[in-house]
LOGUNU-799210 format. One line per field, with one value per residue: residue number from 1; residue in one letter; x, y, z of N, C-alpha, C, O in turn. Coordinates in steps of 0.001 Angstrom, whole numbers, plus 500000, padded with zeros to 6 digits. Example, Ala and Ser with C-alpha at 12.3 -4.5 7.8 and 13.67 -1.06 7.14 Angstrom:
LOGUNU-799210
resi	[1|2] $
resn	[A|S] $
n.c1	[513190|512850] $
n.c2	[494310|497750] $
n.c3	[507800|507080] $
ca.c1	[512300|513670] $
ca.c2	[495500|498940] $
ca.c3	[507800|507140] $
c.c1	[513200|512900] $
c.c2	[496700|500030] $
c.c3	[507800|507870] $
o.c1	[514236|513409] $
o.c2	[496681|501138] $
o.c3	[508465|508039] $
***
This chain:
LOGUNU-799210
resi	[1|2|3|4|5|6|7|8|9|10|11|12|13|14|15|16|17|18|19|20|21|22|23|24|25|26|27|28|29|30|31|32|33|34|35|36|37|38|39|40|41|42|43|44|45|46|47|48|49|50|51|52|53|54|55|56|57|58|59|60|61|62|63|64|65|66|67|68|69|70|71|72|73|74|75|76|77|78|79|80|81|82|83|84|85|86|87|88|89|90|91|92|93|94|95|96|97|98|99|100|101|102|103|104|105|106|107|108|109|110|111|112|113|114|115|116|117|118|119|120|121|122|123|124|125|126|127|128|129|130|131|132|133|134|135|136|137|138|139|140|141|142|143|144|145|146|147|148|149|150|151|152|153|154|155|156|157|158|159|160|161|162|163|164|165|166|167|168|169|170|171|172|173|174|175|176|177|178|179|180|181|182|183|184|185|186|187|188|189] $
resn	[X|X|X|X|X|X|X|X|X|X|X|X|X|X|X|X|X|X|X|X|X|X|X|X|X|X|X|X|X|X|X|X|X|X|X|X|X|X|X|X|X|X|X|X|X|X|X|X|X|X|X|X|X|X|X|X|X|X|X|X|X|X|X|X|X|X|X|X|X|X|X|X|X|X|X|X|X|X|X|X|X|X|X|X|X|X|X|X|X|X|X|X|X|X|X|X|X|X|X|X|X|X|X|X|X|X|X|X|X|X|X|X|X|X|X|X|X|X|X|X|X|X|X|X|X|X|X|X|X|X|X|X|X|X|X|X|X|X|X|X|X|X|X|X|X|X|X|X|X|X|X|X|X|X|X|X|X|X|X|X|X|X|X|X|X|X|X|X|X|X|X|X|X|X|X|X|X|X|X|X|X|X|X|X|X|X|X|X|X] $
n.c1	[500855|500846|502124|499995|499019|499424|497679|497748|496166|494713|491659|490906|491499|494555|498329|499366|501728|501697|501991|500772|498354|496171|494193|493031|491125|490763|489100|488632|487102|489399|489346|488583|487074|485691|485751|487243|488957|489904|492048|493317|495051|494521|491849|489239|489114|488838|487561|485288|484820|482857|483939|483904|481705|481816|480113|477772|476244|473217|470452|468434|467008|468368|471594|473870|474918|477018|477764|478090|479669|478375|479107|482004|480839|480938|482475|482824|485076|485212|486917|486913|488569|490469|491438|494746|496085|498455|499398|500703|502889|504401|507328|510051|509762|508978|506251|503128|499956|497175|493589|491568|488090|486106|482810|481837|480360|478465|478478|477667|474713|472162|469429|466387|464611|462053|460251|456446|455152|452318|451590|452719|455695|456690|458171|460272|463435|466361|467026|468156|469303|468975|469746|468879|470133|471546|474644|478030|479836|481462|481663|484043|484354|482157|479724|478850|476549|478439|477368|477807|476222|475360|474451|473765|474874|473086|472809|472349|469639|466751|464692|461172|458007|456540|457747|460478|463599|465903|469043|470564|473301|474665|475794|474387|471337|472458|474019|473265|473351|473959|474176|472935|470957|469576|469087|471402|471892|473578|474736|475963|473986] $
n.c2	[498823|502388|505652|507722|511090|514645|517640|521032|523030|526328|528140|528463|526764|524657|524088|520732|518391|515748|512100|510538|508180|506600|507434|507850|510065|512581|514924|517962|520813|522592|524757|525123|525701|524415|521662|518514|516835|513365|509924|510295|508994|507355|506979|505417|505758|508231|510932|513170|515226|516921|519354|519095|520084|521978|521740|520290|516556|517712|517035|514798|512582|511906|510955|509800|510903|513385|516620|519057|521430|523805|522480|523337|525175|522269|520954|517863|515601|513291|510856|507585|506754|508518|509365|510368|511354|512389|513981|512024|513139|514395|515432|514144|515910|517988|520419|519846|521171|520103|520515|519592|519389|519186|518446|519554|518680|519213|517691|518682|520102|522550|522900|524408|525191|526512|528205|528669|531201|531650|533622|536141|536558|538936|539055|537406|537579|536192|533503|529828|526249|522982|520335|516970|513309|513565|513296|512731|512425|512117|509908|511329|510642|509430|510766|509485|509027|508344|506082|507749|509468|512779|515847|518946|522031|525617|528537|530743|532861|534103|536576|536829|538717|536346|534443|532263|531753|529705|528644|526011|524000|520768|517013|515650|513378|509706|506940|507851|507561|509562|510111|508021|508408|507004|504768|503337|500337|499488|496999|497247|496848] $
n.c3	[500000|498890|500557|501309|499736|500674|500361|501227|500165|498731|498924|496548|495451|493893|493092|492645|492178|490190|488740|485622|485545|488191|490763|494143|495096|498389|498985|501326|503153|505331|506913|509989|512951|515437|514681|514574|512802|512094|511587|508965|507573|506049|503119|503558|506851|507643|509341|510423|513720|516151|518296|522036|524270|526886|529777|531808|531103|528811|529055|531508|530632|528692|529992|529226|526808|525152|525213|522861|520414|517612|514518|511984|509050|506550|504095|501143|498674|497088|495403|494146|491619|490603|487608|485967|483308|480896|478348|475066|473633|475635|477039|478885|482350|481417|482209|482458|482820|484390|484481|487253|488035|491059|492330|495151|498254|500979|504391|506824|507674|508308|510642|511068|513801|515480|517704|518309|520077|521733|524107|525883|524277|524556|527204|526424|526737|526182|524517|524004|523194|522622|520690|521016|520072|517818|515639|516232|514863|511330|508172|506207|503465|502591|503814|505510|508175|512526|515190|517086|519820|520341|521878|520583|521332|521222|521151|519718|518742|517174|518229|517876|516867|517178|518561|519045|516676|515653|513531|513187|512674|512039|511768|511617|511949|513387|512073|509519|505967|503674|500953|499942|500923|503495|506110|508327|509653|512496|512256|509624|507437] $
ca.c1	[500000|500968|501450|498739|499623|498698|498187|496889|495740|493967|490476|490306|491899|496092|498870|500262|502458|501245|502354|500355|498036|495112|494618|492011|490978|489531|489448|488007|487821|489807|489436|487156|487668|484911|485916|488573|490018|490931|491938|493720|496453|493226|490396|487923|488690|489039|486275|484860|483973|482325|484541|482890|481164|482241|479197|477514|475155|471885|469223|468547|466620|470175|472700|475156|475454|477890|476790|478761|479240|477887|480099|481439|480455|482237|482623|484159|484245|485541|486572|488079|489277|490740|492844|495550|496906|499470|499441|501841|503719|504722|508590|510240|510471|508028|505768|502171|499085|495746|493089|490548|487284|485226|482198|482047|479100|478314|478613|476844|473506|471555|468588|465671|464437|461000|459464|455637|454812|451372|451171|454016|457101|457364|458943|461479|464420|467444|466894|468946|468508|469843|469332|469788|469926|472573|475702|479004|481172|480277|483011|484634|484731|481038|479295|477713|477222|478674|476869|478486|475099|475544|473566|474211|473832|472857|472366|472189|468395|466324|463500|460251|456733|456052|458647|461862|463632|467290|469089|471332|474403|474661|476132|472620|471217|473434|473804|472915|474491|473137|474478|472154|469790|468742|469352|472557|471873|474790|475774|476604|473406] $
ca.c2	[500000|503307|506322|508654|512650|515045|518584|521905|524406|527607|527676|528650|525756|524994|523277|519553|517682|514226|511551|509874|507243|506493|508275|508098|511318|512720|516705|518905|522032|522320|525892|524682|526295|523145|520306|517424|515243|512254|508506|511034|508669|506454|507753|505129|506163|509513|510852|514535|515335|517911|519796|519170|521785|522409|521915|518848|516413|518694|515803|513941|511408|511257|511328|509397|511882|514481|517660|519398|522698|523057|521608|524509|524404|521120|520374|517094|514923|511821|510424|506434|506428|509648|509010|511525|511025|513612|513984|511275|514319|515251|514654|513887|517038|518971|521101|519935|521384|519505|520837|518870|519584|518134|519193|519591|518142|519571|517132|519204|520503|523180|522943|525883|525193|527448|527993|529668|531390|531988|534833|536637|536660|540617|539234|536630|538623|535338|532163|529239|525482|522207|519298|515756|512183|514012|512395|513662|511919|511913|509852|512390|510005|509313|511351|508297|509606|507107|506044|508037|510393|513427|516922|519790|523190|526668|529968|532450|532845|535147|536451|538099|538901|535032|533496|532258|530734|529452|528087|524704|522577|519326|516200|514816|512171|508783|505946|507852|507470|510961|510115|506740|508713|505694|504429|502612|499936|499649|495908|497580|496616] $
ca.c3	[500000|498875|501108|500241|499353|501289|499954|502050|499502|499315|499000|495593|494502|493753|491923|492887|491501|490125|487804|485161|486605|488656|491812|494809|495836|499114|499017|502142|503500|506862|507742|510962|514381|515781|514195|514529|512081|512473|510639|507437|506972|505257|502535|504340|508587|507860|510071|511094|515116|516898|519309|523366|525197|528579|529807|531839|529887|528758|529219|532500|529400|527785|530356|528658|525538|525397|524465|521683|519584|516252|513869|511265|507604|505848|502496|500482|497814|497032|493956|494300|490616|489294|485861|485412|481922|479859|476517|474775|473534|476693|477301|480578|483025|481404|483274|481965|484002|483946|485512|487265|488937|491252|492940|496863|498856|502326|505243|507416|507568|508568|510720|511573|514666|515235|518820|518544|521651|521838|524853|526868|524012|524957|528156|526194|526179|525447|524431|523806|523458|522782|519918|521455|519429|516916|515566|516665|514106|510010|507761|505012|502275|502089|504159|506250|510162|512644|515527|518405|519822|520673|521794|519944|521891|520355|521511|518520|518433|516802|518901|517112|517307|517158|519237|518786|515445|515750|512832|513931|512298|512714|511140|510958|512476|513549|511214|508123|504568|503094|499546|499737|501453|503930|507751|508366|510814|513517|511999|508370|506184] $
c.c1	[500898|500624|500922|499719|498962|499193|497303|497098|494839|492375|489739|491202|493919|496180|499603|501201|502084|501679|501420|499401|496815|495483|493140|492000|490191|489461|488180|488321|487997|489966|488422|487678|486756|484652|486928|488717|490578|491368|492593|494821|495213|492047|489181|488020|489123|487537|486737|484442|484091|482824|483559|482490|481546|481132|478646|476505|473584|470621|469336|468004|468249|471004|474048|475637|476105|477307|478461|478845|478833|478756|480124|481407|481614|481985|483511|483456|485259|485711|487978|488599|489596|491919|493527|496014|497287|498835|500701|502973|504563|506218|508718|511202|509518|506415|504012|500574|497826|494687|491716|489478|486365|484540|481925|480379|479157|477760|478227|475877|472816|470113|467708|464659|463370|460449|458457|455295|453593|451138|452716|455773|457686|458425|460146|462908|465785|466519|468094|468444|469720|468981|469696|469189|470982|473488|476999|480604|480322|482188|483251|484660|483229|479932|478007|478271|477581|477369|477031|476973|474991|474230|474222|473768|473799|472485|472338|470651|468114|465168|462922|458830|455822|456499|459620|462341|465460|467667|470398|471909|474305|475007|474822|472692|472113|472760|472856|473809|473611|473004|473237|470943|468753|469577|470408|472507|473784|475805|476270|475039|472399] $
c.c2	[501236|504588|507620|510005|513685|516658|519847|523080|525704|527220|528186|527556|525513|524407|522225|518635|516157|513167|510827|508524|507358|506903|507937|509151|511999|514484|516985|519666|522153|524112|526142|525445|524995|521846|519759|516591|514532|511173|509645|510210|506932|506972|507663|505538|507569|510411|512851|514370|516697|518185|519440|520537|521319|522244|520373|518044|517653|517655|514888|512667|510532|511545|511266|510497|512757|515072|518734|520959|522325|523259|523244|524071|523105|520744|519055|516633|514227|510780|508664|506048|507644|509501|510804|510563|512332|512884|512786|511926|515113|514716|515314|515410|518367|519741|520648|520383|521224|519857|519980|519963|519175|519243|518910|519128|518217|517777|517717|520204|521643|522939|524050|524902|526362|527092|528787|529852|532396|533408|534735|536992|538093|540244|538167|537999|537567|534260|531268|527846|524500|521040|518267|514884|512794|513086|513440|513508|511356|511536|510717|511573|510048|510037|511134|508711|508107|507071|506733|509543|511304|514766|518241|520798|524569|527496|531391|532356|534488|535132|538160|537854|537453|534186|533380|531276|531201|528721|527322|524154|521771|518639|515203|514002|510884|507566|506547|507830|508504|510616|509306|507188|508012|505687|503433|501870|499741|498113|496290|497746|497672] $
c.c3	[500000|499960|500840|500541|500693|501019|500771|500700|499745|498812|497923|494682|494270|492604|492708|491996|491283|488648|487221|485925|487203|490391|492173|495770|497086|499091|500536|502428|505317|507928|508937|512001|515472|515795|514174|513499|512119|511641|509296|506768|505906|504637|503746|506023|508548|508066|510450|512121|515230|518095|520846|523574|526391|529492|530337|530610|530529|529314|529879|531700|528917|528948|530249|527360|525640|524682|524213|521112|518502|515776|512855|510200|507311|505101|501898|500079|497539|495750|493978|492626|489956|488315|485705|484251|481142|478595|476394|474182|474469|476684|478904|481140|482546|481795|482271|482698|483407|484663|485718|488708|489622|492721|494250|497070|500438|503293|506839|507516|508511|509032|511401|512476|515640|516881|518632|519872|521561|522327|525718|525898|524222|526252|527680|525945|525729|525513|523623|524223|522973|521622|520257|520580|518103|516450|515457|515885|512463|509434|506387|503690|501270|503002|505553|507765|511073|513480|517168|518806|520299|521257|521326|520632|521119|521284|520780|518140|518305|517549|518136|517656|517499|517949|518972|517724|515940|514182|513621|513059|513003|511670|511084|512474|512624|512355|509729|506903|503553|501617|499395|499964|502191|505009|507000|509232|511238|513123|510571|507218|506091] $
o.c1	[501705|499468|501491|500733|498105|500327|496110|498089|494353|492050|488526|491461|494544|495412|500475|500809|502190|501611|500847|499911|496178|496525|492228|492580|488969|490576|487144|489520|487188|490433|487616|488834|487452|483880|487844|488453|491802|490982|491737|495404|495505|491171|488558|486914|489785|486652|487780|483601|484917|482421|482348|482840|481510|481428|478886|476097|473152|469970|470061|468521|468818|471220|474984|476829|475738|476557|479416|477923|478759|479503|479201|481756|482769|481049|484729|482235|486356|484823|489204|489045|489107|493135|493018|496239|496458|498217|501504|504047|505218|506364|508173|512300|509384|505450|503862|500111|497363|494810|490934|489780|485487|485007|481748|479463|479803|476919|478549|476329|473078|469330|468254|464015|463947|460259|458862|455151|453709|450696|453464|456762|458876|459413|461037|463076|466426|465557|468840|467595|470910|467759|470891|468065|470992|473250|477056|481729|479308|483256|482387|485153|483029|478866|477119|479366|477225|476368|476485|476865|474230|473062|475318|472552|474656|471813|472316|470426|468623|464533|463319|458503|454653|455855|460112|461814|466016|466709|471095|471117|473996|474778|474599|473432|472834|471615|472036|475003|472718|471928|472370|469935|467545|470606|470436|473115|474797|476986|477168|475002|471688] $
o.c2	[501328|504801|508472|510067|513310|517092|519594|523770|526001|526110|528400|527615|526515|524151|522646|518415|515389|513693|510164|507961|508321|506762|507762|509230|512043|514892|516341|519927|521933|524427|527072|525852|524694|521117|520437|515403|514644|511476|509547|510528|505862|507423|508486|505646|508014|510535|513481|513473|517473|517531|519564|521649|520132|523021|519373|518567|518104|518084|513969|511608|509442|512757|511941|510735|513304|514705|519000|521688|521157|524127|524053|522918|523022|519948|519058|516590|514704|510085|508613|504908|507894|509561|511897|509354|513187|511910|512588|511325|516130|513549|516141|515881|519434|519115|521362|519365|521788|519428|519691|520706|518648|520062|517707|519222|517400|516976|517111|521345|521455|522744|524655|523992|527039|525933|529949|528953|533607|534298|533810|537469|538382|540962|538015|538940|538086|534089|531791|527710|524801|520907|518085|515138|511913|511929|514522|513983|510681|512073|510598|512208|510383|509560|511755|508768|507004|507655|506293|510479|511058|514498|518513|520890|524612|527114|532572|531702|535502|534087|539306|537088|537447|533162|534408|530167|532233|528236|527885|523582|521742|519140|514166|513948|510926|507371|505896|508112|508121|510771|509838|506686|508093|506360|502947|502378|499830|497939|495524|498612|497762] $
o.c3	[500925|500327|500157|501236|501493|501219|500941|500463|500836|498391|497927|493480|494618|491677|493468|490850|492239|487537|488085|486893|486776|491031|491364|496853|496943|499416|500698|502335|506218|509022|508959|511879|516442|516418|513711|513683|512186|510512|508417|505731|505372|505375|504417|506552|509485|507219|510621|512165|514748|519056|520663|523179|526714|530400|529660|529573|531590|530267|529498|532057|528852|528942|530680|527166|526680|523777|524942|521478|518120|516229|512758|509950|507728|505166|502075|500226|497833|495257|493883|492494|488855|488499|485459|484298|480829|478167|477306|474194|474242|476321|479634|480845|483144|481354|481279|483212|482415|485810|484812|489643|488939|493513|494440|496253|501095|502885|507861|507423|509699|508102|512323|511954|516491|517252|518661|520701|521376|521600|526036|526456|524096|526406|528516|525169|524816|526261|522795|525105|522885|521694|520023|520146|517244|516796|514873|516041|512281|509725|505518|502759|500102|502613|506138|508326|510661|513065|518180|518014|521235|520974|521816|520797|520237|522242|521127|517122|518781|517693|517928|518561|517885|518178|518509|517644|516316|513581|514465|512311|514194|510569|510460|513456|511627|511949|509082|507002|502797|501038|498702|499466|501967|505059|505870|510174|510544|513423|510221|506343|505090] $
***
């Protein structure tokens, strides 16, 4: 086994150096201040987590769950056969630049989170809240969450003449495979 490349570019894209050949690609974007990376020295255990919160568990229901920040945007994409090939014109040493592109696919999600409050929101003055049954680990390759369950907490709410609307990240729900768009039970199938 080959050991894989590993290139930190800018975020409009670079230049690497690569030879002729078939290549498996994982690309993401790592400018996170919330998120860990881990497993990188492998396409398939190379996994996204959700920094802790400081903070005991939120839910005497859940007490086992750790409760989390929200994850920040994350983008990747995944390509297990990319063909580089030169021109047959090309001679040895010369500088040939191929450009490839491939389109990004968010790995974490956005959810709006709406409280109506019938009577009294003149006296809400903060609010803040908490999403539990989450997943606190999504793998980068394919976008499938694991099964580790987390609570996600939030406190940037908007408060209006209706109540309160938050918008929430999250790596989804546990045991999903987004691409497939279907539950992942915990033995694989």
């Amino acid at each position: 086994q080959s050991q894989g490349l590993v290139y930190d570019l800018p975020k409009d894209g670079g230049v690497v150096d690569l030879f002729s050949g078939m290549y498996e690609i994982l690309l993401y974007n790592n400018d996170t201040d919330y998120i860990i990376f881990e497993g990188l020295e492998n396409v398939w255990s190379a996994t996204a987590t959700t920094k802790n919160a400081t903070r005991s568990p939120y839910s005497e229901e859940n007490p086992e769950e750790t409760t989390v920040r929200q994850p920040d945007l994350l983008f990747t994409s995944h390509d297990p056969s990319l063909v580089v090939d030169y021109p047959e014109f090309t001679t040895s040493g010369e500088i040939v630049q191929v450009n490839i592109h491939k389109e990004m696919h968010p790995v974490v999600y956005s959810y709006i989170i709406r409280y109506e409050i019938d009577s009294g929101v003149e006296y809400v003055l903060d609010a803040r809240g908490a999403i539990s049954g989450m997943a606190g680990t999504v793998c980068i390759a394919d976008g499938r969450t694991l099964d580790d369950v987390v609570t996600v907490l939030y406190e940037d709410c908007d408060i209006s003449e209706y109540g309160v609307e938050a918008v929430v990240r999250s790596f989804g729900l546990c045991n999903i495979a987004p691409s497939k768009g279907e539950y992942v039970s915990k033995n694989g199938s």
